[in-house]
C-alpha atoms as a printed R data frame, in Angstrom:
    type eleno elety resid chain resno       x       y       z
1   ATOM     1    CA   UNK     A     1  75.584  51.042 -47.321
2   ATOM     2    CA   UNK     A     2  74.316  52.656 -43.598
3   ATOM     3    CA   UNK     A     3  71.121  53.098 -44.825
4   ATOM     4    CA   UNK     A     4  70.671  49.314 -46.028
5   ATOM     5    CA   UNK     A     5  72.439  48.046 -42.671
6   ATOM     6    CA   UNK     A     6  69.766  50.010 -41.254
7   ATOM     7    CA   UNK     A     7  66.322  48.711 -43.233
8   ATOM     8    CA   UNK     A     8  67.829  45.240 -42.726
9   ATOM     9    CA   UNK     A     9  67.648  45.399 -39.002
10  ATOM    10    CA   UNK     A    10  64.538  47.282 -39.492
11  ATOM    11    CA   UNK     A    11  63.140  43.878 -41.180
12  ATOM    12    CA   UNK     A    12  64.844  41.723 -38.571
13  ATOM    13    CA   UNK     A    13  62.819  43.749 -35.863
14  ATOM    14    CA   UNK     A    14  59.571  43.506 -38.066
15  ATOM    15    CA   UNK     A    15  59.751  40.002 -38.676
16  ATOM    16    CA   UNK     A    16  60.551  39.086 -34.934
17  ATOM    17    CA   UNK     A    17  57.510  41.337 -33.697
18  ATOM    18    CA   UNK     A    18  54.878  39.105 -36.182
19  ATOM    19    CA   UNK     A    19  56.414  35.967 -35.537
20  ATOM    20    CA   UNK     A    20  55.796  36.928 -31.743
21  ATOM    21    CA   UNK     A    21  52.019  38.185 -32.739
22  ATOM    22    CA   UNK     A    22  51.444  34.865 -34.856
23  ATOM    23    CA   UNK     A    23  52.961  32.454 -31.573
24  ATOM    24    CA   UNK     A    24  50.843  34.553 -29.046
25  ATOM    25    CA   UNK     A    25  47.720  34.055 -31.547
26  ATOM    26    CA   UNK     A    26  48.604  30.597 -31.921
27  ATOM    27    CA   UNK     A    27  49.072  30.242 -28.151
28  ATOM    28    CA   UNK     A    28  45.229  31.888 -27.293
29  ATOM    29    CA   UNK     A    29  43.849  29.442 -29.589
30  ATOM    30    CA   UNK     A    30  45.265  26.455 -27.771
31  ATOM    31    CA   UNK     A    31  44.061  28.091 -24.487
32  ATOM    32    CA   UNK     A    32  41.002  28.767 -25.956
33  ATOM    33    CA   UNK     A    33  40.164  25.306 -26.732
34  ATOM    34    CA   UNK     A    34  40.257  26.137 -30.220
35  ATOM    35    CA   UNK     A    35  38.098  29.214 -30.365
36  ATOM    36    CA   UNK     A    36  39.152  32.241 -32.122
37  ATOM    37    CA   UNK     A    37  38.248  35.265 -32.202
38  ATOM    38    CA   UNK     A    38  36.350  34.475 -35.837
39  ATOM    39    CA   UNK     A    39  34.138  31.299 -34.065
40  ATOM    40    CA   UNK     A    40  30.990  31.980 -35.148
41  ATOM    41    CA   UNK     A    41  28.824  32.406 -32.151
42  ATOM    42    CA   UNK     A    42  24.734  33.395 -30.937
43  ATOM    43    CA   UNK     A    43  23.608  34.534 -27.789
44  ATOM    44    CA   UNK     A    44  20.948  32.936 -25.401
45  ATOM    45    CA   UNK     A    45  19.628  34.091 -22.372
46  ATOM    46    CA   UNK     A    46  18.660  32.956 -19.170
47  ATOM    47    CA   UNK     A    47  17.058  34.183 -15.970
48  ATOM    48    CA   UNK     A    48  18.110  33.128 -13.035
49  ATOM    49    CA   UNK     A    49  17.092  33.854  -8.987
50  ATOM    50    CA   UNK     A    50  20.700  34.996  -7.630
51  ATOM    51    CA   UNK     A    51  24.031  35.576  -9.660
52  ATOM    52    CA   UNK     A    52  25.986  36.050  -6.771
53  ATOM    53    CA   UNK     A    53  29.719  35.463  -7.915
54  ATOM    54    CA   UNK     A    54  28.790  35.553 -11.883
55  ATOM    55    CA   UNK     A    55  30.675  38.361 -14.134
56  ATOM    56    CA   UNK     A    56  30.885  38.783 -17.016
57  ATOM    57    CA   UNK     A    57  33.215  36.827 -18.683
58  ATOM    58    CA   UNK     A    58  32.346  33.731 -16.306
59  ATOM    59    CA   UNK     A    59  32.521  30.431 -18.311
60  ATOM    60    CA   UNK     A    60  29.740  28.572 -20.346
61  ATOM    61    CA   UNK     A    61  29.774  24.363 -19.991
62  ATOM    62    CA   UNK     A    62  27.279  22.238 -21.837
63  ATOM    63    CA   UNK     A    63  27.502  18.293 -20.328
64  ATOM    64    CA   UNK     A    64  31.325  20.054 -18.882
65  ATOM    65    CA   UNK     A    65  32.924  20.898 -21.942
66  ATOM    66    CA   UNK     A    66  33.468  24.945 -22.073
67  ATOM    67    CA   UNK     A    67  31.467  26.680 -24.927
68  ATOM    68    CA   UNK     A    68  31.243  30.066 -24.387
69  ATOM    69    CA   UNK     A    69  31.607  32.914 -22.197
70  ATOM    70    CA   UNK     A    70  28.820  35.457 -19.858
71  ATOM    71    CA   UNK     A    71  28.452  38.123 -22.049
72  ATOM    72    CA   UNK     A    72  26.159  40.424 -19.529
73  ATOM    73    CA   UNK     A    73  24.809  40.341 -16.094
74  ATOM    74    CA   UNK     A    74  22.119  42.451 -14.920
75  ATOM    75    CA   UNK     A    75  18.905  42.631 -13.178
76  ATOM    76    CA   UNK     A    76  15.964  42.114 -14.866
77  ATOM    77    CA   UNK     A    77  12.384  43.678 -15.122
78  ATOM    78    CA   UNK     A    78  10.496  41.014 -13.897
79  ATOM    79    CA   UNK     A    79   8.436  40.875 -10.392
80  ATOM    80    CA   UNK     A    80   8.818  36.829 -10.066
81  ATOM    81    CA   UNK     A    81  11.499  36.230  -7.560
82  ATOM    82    CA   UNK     A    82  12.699  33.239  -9.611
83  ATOM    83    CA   UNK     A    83  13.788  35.452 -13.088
84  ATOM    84    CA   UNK     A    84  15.690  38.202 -10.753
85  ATOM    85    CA   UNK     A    85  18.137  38.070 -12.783
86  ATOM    86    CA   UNK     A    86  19.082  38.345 -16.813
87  ATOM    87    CA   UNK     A    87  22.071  36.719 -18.153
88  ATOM    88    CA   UNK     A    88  23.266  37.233 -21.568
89  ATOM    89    CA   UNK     A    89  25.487  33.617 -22.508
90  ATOM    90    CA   UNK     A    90  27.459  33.959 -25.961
91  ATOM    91    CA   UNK     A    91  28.249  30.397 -26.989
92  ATOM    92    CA   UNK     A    92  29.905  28.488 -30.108
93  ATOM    93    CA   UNK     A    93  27.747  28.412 -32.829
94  ATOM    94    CA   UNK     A    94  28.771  24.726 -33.433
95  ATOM    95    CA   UNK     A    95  26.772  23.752 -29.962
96  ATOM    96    CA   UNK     A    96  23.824  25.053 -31.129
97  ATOM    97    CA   UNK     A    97  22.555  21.827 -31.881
98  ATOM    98    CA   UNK     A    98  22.962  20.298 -28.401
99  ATOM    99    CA   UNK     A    99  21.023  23.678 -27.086
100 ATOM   100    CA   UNK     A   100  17.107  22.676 -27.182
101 ATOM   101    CA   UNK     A   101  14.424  23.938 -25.695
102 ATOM   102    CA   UNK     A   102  14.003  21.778 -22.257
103 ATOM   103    CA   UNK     A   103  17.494  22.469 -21.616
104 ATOM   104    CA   UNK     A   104  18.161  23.898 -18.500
105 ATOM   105    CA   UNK     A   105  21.371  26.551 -17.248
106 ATOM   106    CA   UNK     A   106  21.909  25.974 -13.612
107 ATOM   107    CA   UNK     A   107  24.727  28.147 -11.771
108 ATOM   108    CA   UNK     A   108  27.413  26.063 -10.752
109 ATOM   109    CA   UNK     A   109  31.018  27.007  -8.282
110 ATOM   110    CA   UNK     A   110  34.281  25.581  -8.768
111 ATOM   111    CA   UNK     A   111  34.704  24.769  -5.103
112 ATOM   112    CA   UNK     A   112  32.814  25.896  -2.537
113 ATOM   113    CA   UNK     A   113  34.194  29.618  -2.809
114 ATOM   114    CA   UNK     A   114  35.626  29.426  -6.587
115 ATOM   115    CA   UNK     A   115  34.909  30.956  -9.351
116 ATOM   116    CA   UNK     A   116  31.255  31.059 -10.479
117 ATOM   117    CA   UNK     A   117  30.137  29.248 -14.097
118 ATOM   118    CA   UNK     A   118  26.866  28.605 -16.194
119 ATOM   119    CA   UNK     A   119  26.278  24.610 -16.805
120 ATOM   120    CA   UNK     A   120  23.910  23.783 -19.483
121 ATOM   121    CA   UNK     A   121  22.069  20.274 -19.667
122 ATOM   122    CA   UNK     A   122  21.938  18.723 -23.437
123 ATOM   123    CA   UNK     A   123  18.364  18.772 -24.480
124 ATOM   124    CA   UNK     A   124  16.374  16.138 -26.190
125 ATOM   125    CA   UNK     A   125  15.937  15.686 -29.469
126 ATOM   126    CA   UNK     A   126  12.646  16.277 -29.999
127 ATOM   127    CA   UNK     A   127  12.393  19.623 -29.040
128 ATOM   128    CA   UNK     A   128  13.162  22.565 -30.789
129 ATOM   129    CA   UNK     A   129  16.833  24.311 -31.585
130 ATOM   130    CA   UNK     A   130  17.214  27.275 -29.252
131 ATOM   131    CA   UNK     A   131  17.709  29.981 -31.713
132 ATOM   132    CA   UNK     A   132  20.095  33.409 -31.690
133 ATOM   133    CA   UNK     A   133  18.336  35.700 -28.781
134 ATOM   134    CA   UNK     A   134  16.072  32.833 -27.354
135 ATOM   135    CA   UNK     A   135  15.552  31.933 -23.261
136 ATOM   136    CA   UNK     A   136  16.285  28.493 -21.499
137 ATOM   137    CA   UNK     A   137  14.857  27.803 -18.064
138 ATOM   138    CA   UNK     A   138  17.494  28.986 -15.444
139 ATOM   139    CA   UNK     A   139  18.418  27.358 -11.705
140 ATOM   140    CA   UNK     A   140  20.270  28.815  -8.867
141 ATOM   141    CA   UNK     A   141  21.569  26.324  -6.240
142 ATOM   142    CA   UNK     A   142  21.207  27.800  -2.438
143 ATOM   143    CA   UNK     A   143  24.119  29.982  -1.564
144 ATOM   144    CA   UNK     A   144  26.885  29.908   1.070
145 ATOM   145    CA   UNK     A   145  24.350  32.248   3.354
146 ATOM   146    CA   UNK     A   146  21.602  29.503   3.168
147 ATOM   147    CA   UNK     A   147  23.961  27.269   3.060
148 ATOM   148    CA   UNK     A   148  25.891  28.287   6.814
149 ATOM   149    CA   UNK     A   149  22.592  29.415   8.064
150 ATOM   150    CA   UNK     A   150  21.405  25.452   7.531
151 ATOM   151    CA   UNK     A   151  24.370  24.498   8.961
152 ATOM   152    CA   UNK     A   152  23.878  26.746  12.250
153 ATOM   153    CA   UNK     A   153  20.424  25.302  12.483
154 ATOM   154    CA   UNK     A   154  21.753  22.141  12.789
155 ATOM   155    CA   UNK     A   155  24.585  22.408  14.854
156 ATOM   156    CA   UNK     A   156  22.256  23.885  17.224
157 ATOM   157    CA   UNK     A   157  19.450  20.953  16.689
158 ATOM   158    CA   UNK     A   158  22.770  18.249  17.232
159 ATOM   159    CA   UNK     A   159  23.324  20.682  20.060
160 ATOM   160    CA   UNK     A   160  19.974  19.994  21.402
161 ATOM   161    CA   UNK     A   161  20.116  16.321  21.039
162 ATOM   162    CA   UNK     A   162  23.620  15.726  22.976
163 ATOM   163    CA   UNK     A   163  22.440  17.919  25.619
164 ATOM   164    CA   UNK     A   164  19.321  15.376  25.905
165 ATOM   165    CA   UNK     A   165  21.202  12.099  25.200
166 ATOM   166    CA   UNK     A   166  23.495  13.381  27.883
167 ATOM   167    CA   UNK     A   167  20.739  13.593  30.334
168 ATOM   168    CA   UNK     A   168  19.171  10.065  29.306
169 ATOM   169    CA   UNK     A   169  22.853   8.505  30.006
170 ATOM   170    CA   UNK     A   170  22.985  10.136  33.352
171 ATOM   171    CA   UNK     A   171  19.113   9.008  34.336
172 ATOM   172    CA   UNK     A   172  20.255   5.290  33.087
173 ATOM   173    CA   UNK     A   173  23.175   5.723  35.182
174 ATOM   174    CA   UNK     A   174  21.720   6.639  38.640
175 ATOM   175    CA   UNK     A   175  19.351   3.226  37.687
176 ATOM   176    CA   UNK     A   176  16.049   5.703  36.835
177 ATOM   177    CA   UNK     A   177  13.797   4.308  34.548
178 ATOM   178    CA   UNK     A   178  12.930   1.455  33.090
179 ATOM   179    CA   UNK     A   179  15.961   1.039  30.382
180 ATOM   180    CA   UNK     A   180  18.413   2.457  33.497
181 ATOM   181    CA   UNK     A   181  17.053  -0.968  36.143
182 ATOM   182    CA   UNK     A   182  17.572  -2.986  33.245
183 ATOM   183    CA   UNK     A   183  21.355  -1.764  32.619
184 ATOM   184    CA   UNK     A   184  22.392  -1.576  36.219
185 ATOM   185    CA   UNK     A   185  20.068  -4.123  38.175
186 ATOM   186    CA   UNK     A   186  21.545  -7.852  38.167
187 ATOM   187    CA   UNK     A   187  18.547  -9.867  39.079
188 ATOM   188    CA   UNK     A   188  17.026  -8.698  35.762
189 ATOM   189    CA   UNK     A   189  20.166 -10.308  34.322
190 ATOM   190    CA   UNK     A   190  19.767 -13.307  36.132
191 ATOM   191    CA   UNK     A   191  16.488 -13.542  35.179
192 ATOM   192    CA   UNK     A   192  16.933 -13.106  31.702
193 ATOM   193    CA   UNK     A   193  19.841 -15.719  31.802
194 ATOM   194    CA   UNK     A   194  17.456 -18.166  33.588
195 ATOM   195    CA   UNK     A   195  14.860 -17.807  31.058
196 ATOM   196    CA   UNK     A   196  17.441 -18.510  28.405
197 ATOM   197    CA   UNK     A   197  18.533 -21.465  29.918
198 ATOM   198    CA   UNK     A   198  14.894 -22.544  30.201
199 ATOM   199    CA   UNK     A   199  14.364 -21.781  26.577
200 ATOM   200    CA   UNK     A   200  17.453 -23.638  25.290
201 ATOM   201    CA   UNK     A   201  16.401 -26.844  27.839
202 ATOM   202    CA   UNK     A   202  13.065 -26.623  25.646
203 ATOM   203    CA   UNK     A   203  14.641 -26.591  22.229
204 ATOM   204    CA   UNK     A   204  16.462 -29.497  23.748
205 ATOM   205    CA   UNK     A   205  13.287 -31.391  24.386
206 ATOM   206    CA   UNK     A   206  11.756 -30.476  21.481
207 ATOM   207    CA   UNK     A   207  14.776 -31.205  19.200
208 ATOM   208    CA   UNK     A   208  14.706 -34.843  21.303
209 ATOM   209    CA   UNK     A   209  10.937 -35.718  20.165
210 ATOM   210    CA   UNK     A   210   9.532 -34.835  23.617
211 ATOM   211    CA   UNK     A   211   5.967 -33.529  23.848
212 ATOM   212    CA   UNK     A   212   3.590 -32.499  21.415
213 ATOM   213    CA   UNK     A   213   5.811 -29.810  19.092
214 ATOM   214    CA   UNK     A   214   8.569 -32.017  19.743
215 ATOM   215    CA   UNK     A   215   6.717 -35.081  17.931
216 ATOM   216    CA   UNK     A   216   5.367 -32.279  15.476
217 ATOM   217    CA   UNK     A   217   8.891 -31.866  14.699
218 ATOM   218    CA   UNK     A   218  10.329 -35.104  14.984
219 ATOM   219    CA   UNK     A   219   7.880 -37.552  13.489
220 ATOM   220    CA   UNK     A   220   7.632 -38.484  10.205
221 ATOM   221    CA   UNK     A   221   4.496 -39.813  10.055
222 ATOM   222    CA   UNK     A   222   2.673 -36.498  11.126
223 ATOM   223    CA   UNK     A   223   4.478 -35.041   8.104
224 ATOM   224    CA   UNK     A   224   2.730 -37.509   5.787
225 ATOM   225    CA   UNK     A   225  -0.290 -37.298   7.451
226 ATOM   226    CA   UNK     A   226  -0.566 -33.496   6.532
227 ATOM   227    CA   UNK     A   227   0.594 -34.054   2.784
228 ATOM   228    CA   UNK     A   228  -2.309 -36.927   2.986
229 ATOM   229    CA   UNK     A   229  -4.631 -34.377   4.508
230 ATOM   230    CA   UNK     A   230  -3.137 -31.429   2.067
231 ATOM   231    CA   UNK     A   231  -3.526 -33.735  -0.937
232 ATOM   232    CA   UNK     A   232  -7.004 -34.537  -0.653
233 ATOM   233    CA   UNK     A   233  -8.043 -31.121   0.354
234 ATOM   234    CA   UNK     A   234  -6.542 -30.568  -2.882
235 ATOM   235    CA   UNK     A   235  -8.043 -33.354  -4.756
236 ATOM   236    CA   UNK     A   236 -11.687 -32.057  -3.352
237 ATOM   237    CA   UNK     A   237 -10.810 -28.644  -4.739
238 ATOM   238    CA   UNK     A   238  -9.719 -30.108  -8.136
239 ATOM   239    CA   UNK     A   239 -13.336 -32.064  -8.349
240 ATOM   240    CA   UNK     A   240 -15.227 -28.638  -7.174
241 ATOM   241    CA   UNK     A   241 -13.358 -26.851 -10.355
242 ATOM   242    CA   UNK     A   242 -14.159 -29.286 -12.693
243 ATOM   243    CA   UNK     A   243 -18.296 -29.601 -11.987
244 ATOM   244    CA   UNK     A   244 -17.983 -32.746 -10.018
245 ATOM   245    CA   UNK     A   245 -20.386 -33.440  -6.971
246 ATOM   246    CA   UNK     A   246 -23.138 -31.268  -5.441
247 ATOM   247    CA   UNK     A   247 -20.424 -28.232  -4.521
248 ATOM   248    CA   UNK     A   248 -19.148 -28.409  -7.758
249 ATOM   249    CA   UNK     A   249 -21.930 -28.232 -10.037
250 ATOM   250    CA   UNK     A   250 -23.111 -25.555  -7.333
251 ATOM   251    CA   UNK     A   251 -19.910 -23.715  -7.956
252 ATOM   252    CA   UNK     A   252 -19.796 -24.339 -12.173
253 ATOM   253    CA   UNK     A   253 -23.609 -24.762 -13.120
254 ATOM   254    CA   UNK     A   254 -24.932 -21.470 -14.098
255 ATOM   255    CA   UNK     A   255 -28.264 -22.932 -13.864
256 ATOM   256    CA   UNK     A   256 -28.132 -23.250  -9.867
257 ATOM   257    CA   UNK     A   257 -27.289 -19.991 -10.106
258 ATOM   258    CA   UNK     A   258 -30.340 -19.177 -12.025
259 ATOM   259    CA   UNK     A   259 -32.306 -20.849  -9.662
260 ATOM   260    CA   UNK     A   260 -31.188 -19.187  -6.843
261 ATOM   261    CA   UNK     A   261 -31.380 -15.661  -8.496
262 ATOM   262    CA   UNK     A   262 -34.937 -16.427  -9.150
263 ATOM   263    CA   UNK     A   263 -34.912 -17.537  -5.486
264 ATOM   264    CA   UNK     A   264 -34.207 -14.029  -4.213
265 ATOM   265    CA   UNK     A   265 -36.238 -12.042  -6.925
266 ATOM   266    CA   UNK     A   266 -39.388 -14.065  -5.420
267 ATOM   267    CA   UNK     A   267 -38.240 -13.549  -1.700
268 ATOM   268    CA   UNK     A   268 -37.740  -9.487  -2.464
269 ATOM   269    CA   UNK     A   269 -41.179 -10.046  -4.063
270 ATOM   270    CA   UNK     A   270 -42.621 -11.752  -0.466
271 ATOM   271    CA   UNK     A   271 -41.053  -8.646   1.456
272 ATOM   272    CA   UNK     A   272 -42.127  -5.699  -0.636
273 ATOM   273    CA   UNK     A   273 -45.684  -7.345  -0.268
274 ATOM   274    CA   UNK     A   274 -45.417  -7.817   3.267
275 ATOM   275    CA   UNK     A   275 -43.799  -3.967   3.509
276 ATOM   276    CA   UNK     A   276 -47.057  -3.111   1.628
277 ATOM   277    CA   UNK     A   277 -49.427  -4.233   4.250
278 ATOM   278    CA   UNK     A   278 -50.956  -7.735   1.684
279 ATOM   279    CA   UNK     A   279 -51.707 -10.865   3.155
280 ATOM   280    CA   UNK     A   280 -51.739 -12.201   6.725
281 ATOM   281    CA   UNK     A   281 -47.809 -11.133   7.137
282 ATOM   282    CA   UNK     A   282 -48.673  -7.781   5.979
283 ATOM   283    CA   UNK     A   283 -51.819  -7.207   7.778
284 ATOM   284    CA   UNK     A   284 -49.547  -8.790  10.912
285 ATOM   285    CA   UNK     A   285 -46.783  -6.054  10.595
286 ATOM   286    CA   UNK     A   286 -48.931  -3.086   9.483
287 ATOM   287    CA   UNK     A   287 -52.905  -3.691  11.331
288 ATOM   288    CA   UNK     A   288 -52.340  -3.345  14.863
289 ATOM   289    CA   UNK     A   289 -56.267  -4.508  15.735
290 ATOM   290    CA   UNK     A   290 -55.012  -8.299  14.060
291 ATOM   291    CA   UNK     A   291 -51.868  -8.003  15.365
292 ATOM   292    CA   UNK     A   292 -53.618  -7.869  19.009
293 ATOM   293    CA   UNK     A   293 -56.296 -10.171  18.062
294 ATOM   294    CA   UNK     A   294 -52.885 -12.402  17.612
295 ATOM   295    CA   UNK     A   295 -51.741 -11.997  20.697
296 ATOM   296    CA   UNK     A   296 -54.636 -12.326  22.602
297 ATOM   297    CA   UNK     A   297 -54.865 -16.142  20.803
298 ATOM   298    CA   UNK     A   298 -51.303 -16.369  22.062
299 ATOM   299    CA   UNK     A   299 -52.691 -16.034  25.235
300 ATOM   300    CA   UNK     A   300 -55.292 -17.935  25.563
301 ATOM   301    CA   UNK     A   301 -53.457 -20.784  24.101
302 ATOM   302    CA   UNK     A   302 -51.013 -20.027  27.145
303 ATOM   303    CA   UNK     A   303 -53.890 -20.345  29.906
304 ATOM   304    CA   UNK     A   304 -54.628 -23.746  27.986
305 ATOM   305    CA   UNK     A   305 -50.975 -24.496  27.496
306 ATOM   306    CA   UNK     A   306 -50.596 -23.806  31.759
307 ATOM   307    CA   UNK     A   307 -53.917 -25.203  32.818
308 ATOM   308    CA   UNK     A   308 -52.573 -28.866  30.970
309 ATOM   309    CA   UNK     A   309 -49.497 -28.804  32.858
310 ATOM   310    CA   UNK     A   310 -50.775 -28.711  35.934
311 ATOM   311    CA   UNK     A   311 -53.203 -31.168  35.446
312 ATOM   312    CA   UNK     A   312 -56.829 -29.679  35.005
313 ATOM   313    CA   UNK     A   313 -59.378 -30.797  32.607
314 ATOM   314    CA   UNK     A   314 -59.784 -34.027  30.595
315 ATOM   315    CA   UNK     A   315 -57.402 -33.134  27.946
316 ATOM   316    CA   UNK     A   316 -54.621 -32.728  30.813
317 ATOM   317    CA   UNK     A   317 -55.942 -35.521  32.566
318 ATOM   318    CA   UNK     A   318 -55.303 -37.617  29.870
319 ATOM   319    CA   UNK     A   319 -51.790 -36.850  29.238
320 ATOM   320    CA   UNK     A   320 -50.723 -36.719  33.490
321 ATOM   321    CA   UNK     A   321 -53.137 -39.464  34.463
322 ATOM   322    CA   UNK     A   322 -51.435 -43.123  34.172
323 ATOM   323    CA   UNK     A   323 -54.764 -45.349  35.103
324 ATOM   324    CA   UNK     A   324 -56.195 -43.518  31.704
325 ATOM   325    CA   UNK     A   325 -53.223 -44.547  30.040
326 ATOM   326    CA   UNK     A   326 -53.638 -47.972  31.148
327 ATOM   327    CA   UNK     A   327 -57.162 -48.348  31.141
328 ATOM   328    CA   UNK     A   328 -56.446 -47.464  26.687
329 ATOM   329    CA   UNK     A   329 -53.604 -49.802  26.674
330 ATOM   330    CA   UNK     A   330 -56.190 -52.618  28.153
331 ATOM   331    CA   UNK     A   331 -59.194 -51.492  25.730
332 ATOM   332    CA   UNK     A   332 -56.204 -51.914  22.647
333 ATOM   333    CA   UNK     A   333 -55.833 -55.222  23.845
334 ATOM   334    CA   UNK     A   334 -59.130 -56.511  24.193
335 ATOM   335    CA   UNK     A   335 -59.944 -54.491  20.631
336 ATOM   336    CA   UNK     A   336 -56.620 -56.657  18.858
337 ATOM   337    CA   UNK     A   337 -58.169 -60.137  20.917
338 ATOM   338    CA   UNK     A   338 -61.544 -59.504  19.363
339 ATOM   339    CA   UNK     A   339 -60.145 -58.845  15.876
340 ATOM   340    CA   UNK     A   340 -58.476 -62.336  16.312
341 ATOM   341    CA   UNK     A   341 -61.508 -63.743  17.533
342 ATOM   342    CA   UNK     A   342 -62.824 -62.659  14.802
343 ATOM   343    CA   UNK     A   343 -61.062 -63.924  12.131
344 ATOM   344    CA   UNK     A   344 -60.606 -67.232  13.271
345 ATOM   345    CA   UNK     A   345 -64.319 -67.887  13.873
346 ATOM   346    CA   UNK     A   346 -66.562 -65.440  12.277
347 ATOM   347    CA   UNK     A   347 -69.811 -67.877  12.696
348 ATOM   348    CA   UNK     A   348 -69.059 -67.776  16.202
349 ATOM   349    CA   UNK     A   349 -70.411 -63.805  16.619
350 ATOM   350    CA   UNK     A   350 -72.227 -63.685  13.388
351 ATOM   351    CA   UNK     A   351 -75.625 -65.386  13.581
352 ATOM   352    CA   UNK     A   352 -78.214 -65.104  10.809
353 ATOM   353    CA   UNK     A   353 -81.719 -66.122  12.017
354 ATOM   354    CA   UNK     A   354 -84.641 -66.093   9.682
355 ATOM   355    CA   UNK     A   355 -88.265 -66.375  10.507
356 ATOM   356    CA   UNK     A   356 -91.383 -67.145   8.724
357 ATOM   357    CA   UNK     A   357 -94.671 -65.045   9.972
């Protein structure tokens, strides 16, 4: 009867110890998110510049939701700066298919000094599945160091700037400078409140109708005189687009452009002849004997052009002298009298006299 007392508490202890092994299971499953210790998983790598903080053991998010653990941190064999360091992610075979190719595992802190994590961006669909030992591009955010250094660098810099805004305020204070006159000297205000005044007694005017940008603004019939000015300009710009008048079939007809292509062709024609030395232009910009044969004509016609002016010769005589001018005039006259004459009795200054030998 002892020993059966004996294997029954036996049983009793047994049965307590699983149930406590089966709640503590059941309780690392809940903590685990649901992950057991028989999840399937795979392992991806990343590289990464600095790890400072990241164990092993440090969590794995994709898009925030945990999916696996660091299984291995160490330095790698590369020489780029940027792949320092090797880090060996095991993650839930069940997120394999949100793992592509152009995902990317940045190192992220809970906090500013927590614990260290791995987050991984969801990749796009059109890439490829990451498979079981494959790389994803890896980013490490700048550390506390860079971080307080950048911070020192601008505390001093804000440092910098008080200590010169601090000597501005006491220049503007003492009344140095422009900006300092204009803070502390009242006829400047007085001035500028004068020329306010003066400005609001013209908006006054011009609000009233007074002068010309007052009646610019106030009348009506200015108003309608620009729409009637607007609408023809508008009305001569609707004939030009559709072909009608002189600048609109110069504008539409093709052939007036024609015409004036041809134009230039034979102009380019003139020059390139005249650039080649043919015909009197030519010989004129390229013979220098004709081209001072030219001038000297120019200047004899000058001598003639200056001896007529002032009076010498018959030609000049003739254009300066008035008693030649009237002594024509008189010899017109007594020409037109004649013609009269003439025609009124012919018999009197023809005569026909015939003789017999």
């Amino acid at each position: 009867m002892a020993r059966q007392s004996m294997a029954w508490k036996e049983l009793r202890v047994g049965i307590v110890a699983i149930s406590g092994f089966v709640i503590l299971a059941a309780a690392l499953v809940l903590v685990s998110g649901g992950r057991g210790l028989f999840t399937p998983k795979y392992t991806v790598k990343t590289h990464l510049e600095n790890a400072s903080g990241l164990r092993r053991g440090s969590l794995i998010w994709l898009a925030g939701v945990e999916v696996g653990s660091v299984g291995e941190v160490r330095v790698s064999r590369s020489d780029d700066p940027g792949r320092a360091v090797e880090v060996h992610m095991t993650i839930d075979r069940a997120f394999q298919q949100s793992i592509r190719r152009d995902s990317q595992a940045t190192l992220g802190s809970i906090g500013l000094l927590g614990d260290k994590y791995i987050e991984i961006s969801r990749g796009s669909q059109s890439e490829p599945v990451v498979s079981d030992g494959g790389e994803i591009d890896g980013s490490s955010p700048p550390d506390i160091k860079r971080i307080i250094q950048g911070t020192n660098d601008l505390m001093a810099n804000v440092g910098d700037l008080v200590e010169r805004v601090t000597g501005i305020a006491g220049k503007i204070n003492v009344q140095e400078g422009t900006l300092g006159k204009l803070i502390n000297d009242p006829g400047i205000f007085n001035n500028l409140t004068g020329t306010t005044e003066e400005l609001q007694d013209l908006v006054k005017r011009i609000t009233a109708g007074e002068g010309t940008i007052g009646q610019l603004v106030s009348d009506p019939r200015l108003y309608e005189e620009l729409s009637q000015t607007l609408q023809l300009g508008q009305n001569v710009v609707t004939k030009v687009d559709s072909g009608e008048g002189t600048l609109g079939k110069a504008v539409n007809d093709p052939a007036i452009y024609d015409r004036a292509e041809r134009m230039l062709a034979r102009f380019e024609k003139v020059v390139k002849r005249i650039e080649d030395g043919e015909g009197f232009l030519g010989r004129l910009s390229k013979d220098d004997t004709l081209y001072s044969q030219f001038n000297q004509s120019l200047g004899k016609f000058s001598n003639v052009a200056e001896k007529m002016s002032n009076g010498d010769g018959t030609v000049s005589r003739l254009l300066k002298d008035p008693s030649l001018y009237s002594n024509l005039d008189l010899a017109s006259a007594e020409l037109v009298k004649f013609m009269h004459d003439l025609r009124e009795n012919p018999k009197k200054y023809l005569r026909i006299k015939l003789s017999l030998w």
